[in-house]
LUMZAFI-460420 format. One line per 10 residues: their letters; for each residue z negated, y negated, x of C-alpha. Coordinates in nm, 3 decimals. Layout:
BEGIN
a> Z/Y/X | ... $
END
This chain:
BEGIN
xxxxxxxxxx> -2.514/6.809/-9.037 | -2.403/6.997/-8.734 | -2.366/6.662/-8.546 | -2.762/6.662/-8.549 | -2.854/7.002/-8.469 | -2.873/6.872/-8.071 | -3.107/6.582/-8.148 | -3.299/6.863/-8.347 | -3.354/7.060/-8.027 | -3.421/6.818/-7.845 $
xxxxxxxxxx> -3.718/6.679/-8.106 | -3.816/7.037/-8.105 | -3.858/7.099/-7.758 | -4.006/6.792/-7.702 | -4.275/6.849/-7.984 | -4.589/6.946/-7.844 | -4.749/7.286/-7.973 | -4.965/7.138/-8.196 | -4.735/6.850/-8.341 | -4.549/6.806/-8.632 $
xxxxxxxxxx> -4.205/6.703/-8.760 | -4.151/6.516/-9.047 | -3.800/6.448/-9.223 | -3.735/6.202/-9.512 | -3.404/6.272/-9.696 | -3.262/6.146/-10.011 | -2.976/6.287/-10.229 | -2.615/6.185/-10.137 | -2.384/6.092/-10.397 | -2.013/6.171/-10.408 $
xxxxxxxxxx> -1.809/6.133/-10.704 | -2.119/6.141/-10.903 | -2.234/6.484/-10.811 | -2.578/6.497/-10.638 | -2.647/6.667/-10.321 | -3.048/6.749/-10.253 | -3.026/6.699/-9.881 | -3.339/6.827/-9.819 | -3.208/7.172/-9.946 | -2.954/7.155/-9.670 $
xxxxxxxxxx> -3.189/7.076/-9.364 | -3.397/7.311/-9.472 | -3.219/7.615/-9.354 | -3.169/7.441/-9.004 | -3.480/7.370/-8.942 | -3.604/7.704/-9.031 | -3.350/7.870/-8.767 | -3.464/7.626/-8.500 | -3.837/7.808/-8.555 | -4.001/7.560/-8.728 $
xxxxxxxxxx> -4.253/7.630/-9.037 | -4.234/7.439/-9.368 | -4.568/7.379/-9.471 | -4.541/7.076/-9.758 | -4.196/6.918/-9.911 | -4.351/6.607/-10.013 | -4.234/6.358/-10.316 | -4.234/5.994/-10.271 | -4.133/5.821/-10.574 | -4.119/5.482/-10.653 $
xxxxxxxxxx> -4.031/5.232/-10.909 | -3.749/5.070/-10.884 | -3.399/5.173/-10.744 | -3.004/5.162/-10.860 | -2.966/5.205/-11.233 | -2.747/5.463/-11.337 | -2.566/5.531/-11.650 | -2.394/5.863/-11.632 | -2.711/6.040/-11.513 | -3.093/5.968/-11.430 $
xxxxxxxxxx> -3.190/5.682/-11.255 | -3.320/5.820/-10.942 | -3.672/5.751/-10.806 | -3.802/5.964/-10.551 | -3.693/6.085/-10.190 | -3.833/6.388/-10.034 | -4.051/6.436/-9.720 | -3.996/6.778/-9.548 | -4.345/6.847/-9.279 | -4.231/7.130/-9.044 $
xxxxxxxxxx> -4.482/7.214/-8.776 | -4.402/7.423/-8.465 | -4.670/7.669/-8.423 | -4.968/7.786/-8.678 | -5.187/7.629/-8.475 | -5.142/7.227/-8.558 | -5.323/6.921/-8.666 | -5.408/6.837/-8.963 | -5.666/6.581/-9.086 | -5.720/6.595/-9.467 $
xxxxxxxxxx> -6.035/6.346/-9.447 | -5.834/6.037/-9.421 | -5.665/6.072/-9.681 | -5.824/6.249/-9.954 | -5.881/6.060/-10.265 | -6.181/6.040/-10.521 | -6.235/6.322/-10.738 | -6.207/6.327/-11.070 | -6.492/6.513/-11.201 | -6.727/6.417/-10.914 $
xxxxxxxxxx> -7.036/6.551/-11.104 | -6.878/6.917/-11.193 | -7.082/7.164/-11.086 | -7.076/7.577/-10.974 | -7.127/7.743/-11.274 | -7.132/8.087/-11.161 | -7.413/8.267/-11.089 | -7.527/8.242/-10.697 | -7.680/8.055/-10.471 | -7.438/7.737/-10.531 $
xxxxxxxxxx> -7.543/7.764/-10.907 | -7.594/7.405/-11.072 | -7.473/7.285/-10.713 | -7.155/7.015/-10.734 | -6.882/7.213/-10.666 | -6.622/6.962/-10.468 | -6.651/6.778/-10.174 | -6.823/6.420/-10.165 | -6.524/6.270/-9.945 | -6.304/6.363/-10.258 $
xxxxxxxxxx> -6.012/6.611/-10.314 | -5.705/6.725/-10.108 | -5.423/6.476/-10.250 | -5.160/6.801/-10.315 | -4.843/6.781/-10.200 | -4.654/6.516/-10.475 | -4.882/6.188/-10.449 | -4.893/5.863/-10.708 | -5.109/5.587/-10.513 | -5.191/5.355/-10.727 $
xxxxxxxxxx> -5.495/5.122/-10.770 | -5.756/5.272/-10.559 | -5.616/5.639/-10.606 | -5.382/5.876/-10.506 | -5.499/6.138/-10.771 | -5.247/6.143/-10.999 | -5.011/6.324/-10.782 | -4.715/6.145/-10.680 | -4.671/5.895/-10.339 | -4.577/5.646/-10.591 $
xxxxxxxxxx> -4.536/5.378/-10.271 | -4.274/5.046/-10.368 | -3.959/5.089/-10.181 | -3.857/4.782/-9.943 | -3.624/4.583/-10.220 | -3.611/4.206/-10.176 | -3.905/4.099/-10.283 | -4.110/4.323/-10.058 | -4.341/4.156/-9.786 | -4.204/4.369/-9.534 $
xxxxxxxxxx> -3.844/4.324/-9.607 | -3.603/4.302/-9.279 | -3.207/4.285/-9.227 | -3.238/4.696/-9.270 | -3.078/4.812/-9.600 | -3.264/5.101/-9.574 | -3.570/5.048/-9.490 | -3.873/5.221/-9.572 | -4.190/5.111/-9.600 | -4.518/5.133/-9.336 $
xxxxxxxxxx> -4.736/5.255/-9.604 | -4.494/5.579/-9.592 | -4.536/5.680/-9.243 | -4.907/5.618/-9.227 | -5.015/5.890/-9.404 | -4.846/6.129/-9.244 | -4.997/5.943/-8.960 | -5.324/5.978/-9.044 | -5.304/6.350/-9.124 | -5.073/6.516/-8.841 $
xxxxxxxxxx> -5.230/6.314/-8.536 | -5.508/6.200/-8.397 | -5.632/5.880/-8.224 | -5.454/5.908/-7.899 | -5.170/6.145/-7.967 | -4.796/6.033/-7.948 | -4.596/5.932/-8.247 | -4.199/5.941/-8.187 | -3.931/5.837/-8.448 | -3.553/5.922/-8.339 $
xxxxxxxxxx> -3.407/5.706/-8.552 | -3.626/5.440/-8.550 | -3.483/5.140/-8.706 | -3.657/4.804/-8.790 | -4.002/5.025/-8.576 | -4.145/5.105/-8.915 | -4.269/5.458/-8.826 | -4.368/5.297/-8.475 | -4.533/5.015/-8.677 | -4.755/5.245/-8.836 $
xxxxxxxxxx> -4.871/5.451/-8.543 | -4.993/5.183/-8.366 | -5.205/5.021/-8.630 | -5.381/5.312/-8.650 | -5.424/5.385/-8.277 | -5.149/5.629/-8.207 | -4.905/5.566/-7.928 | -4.553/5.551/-8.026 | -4.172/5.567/-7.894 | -3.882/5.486/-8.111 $
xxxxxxxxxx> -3.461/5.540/-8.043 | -3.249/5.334/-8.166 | -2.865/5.258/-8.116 | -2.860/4.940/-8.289 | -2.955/4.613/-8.106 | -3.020/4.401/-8.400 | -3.263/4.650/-8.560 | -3.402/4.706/-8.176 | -3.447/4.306/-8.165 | -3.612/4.304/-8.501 $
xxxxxxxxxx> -3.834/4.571/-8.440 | -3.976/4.401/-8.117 | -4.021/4.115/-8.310 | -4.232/4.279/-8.592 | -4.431/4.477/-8.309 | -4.485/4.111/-8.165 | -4.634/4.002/-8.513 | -4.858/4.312/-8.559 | -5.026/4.266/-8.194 | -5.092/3.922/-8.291 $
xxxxxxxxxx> -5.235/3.994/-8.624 | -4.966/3.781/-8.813 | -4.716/4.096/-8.949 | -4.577/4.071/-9.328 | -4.743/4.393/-9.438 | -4.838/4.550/-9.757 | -5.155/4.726/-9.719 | -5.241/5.097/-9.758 | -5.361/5.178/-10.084 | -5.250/4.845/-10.282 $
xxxxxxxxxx> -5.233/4.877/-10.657 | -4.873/4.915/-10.774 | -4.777/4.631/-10.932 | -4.768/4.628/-11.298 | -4.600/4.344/-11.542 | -4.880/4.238/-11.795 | -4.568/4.121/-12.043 | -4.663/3.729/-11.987 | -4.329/3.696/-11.729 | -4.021/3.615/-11.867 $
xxxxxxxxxx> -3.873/3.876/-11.717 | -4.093/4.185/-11.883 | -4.059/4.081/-12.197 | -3.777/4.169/-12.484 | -3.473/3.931/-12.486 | -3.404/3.748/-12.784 | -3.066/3.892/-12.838 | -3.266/4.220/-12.866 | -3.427/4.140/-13.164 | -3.344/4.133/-13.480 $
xxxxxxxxxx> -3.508/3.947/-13.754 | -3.813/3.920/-13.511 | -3.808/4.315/-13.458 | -3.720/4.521/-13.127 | -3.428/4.710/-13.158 | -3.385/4.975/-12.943 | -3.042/5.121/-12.822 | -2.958/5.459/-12.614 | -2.655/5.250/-12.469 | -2.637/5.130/-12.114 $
xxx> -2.795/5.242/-11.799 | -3.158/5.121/-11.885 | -3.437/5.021/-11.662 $
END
């Protein structure tokens, strides 16, 4: 942790007055004791002067299965700003309300008037976006596994879909977008398709080369990409895979066991 706080002051001074700072953790793991990490940068950041202003959930679907504890499926998003005075776009990304018709019902002027906004409602802080919505709550967003159309030689690679709407909401057209630890370029990936600028650091030559090569493919219009706002996608029990094993069953009935790690 300490071995970062110069890259942190550096970020920080570098950060315009208006910018923002975001920082996506998981938990580590040792000896099968969990460490929040986010809990541990946040005290950091706080004595560098930043402000906390959301700790976001992104949760997905699938991970490692675990069978002394809870499979985990979420990683944290910590948005620190600098000053009080920063950007912050809710339009692009709020989502459709779910009692568009409701209406003020106290007395006033606004009486009988619809009471929310016709762009939709602020997302909160945990997202789910799923089929056309992000309503429920949670930034329910696929990790990159194997199968994902964005996969690269990065074992940890996150997705674009992450980054852009953090994007979209902490920047506008024009500003600068910088990722210290920039990888395969996803962050970088991101800004640009939405008309950002963007810088990226990166130690590693092969994930440098790669994330040319994926920058190359976006300017061209030919990049592997899953799309903002694509329905999560959900078995309909025809695969093979989704539905009950035969050795399962038992004369032709599920039977269900609290052994093993689970799906």
């Amino acid at each position: 942790m300490e071995g970062l706080k110069p890259i942190l002051e550096q970020l920080i001074r570098a950060l315009s007055p208006g910018g923002s700072l975001c920082w996506q953790v998981g938990n580590y793991v040792e000896d099968g004791e969990i460490f929040p990490l986010d809990t541990w940068f946040y005290p950091i950041f706080k004595k560098l002067g930043l402000q906390l202003r959301n700790r976001i959930i992104w949760t997905f679907e699938h991970g490692l299965h675990c069978s002394l504890r809870f499979s985990g499926r979420y990683e944290t998003l910590l948005w620190f700003t600098k000053t009080d005075n920063y950007t912050f776009n809710l339009d692009p990304i709020r989502v459709p309300s779910k009692y568009p018709g409701k209406t003020n019902f106290k007395p006033g002027p606004k009486y009988g008037l619809p009471s929310g906004n016709p762009l939709g409602k602020n997302p909160s802080d945990v997202w789910r976006l799923m089929e056309k919505e992000w309503e429920a709550g949670l930034w329910n967003i696929p990790n990159v596994k194997a199968n994902h159309p964005e996969k690269t030689l990065h074992p940890c690679q996150f997705p674009i879909e992450l980054v852009e709407r953090c994007v979209l909401a902490m920047t506008n057209p024009g500003d600068w977008v910088l990722d210290p630890f920039s990888g395969v370029g996803s962050a970088m990936l991101a800004a640009v398709r939405h008309d950002r600028k963007a810088m990226g650091c990166e130690q590693d030559s092969h994930y440098v080369l790669e994330a040319r090569r994926r920058m190359n493919l976006l300017l061209a219009g030919e990049l592997p990409y899953r799309p903002l706002g694509k329905p999560v996608y959900q078995p309909t029990g025809k695969e093979k895979v989704s539905q009950i094993p035969l050795e399962w069953t038992r004369t032709g009935e599920a039977v269900c066991s609290c052994e093993g790690s689970g799906g």
